[in-house]
C-alpha positions as a Markdown table, in Angstrom:
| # | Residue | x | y | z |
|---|---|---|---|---|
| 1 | Unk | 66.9 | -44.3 | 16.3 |
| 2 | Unk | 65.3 | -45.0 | 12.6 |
| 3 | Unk | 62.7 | -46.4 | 14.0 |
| 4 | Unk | 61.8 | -43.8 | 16.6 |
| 5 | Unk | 62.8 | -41.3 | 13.2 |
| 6 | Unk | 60.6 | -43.6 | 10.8 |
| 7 | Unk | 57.8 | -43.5 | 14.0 |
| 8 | Unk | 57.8 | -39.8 | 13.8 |
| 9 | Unk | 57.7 | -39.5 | 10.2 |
| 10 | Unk | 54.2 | -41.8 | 10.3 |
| 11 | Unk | 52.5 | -39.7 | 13.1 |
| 12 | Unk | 53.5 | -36.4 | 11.1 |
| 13 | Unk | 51.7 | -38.3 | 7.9 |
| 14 | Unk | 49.1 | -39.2 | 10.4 |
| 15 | Unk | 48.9 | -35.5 | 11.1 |
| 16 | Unk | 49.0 | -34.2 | 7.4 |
| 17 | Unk | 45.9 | -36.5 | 7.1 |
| 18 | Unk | 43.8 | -35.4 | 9.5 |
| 19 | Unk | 44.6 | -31.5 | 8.9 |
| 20 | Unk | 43.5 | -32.5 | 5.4 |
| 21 | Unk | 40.3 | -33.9 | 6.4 |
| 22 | Unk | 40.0 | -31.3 | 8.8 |
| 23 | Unk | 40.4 | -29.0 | 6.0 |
| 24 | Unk | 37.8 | -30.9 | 3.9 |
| 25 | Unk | 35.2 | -31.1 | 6.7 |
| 26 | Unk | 35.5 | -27.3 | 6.7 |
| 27 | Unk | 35.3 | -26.7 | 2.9 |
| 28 | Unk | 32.3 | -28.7 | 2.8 |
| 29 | Unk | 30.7 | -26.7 | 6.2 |
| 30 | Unk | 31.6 | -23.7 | 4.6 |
| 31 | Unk | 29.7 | -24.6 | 0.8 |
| 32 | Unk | 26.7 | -25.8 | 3.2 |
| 33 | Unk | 27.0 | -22.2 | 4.3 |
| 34 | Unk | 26.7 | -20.2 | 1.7 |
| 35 | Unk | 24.0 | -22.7 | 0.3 |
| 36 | Unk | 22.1 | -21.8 | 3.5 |
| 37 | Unk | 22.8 | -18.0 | 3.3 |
| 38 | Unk | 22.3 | -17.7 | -0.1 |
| 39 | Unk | 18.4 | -19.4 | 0.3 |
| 40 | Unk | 17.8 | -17.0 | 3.4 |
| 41 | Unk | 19.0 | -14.0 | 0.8 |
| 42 | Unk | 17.2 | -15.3 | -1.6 |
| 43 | Unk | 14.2 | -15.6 | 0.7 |
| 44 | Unk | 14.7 | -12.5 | 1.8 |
| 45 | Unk | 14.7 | -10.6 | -1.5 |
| 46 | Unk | 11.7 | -12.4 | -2.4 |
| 47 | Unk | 9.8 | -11.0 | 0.8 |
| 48 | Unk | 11.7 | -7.4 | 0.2 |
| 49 | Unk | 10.1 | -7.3 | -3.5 |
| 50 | Unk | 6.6 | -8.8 | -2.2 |
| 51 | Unk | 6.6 | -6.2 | 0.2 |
| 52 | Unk | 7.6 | -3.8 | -3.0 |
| 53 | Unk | 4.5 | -4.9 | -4.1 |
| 54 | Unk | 2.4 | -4.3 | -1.6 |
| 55 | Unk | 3.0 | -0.6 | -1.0 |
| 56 | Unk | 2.8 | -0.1 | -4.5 |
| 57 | Unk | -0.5 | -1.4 | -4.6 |
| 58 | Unk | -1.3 | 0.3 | -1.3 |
| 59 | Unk | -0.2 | 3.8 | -2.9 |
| 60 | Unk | -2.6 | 2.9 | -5.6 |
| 61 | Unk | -5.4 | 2.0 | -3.8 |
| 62 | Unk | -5.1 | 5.0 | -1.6 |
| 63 | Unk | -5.3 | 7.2 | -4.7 |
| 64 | Unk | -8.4 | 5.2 | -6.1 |
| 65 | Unk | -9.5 | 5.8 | -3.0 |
| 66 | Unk | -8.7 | 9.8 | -2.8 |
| 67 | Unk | -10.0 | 10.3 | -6.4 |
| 68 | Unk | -13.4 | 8.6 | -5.1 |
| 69 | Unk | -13.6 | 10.7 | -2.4 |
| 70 | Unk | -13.2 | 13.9 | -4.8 |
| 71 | Unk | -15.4 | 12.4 | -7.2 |
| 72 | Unk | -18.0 | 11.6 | -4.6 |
| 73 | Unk | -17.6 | 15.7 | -3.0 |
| 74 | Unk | -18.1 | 17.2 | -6.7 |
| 75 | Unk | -21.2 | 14.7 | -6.4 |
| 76 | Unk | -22.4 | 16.5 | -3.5 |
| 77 | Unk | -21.3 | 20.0 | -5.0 |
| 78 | Unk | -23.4 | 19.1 | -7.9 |
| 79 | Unk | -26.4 | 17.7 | -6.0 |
| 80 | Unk | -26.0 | 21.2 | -4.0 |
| 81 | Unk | -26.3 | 23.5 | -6.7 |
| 82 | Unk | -29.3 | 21.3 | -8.3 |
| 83 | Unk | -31.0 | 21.7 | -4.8 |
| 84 | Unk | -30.0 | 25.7 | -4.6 |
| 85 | Unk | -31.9 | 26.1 | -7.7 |
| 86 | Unk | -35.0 | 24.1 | -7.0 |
| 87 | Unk | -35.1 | 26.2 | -3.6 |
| 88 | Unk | -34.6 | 29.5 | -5.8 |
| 89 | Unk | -37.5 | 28.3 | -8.1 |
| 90 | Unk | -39.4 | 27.5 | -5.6 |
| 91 | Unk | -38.9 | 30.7 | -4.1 |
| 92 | Unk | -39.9 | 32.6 | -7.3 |
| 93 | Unk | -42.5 | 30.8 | -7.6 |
| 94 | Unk | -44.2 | 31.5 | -4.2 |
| 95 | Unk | -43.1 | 35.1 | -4.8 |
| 96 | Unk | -45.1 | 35.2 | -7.8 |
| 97 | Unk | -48.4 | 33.6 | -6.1 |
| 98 | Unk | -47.7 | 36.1 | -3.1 |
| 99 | Unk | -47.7 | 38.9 | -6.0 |
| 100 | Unk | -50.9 | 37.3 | -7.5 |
| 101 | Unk | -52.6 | 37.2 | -4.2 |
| 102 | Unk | -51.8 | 40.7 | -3.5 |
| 103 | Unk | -52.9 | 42.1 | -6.5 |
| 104 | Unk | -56.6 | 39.9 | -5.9 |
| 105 | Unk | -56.5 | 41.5 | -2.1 |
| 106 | Unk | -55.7 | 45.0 | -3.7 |
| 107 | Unk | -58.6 | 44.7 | -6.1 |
| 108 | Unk | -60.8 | 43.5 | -3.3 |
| 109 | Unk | -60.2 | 46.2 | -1.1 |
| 110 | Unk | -60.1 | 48.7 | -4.0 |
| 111 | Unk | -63.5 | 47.6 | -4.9 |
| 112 | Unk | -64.9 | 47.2 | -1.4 |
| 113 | Unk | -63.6 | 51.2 | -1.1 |
């Protein structure tokens, strides 16, 4: 009977051991883990803040890009209003030779009367 007692006493040591290396082996997968997870997070906010990045300068570019286009329709506003008032000299000017070449065809035919 105490050796059957003493038996059960070493397989219930034998137990403790192995529920303490199980517990170990667990401990140690769980700190591999949070290694791991804490990598993909860090990984992750990395890729998060690049992409930050990115639509900042996106935003930025598309304003560059906005403010060009304005910049290049004021162009074209200005180049307009030059060309308005070359054709409106132009204009004048041919008025004035029409007025000239009147007056030269109203003293012809004045003087051929």
């Amino acid at each position: 009977k105490a050796a059957f007692i003493q038996m059960k006493e070493e397989d219930l040591d034998d137990a403790a051991v192995d529920a303490k290396m199980e517990e170990a082996m667990l401990e140690t997968q769980a700190a591999m883990l949070e290694a791991e997870a804490a990598r993909w997070k860090k990984e992750v906010d990395a890729k998060y803040e690049q992409a930050q990045k990115l639509a900042a300068a996106k935003q930025v570019l598309k304003a560059a890009f906005i403010q060009m286009k304005e910049e290049d329709l004021d162009d074209a506003a200005v180049d307009a209003k030059m060309e308005e008032a070359m054709l409106e000299t132009q204009a004048a000017m041919l008025e004035a030779e029409a007025a000239r070449w009147k007056k030269e065809v109203d003293a012809k035919y004045e003087q051929a009367q």
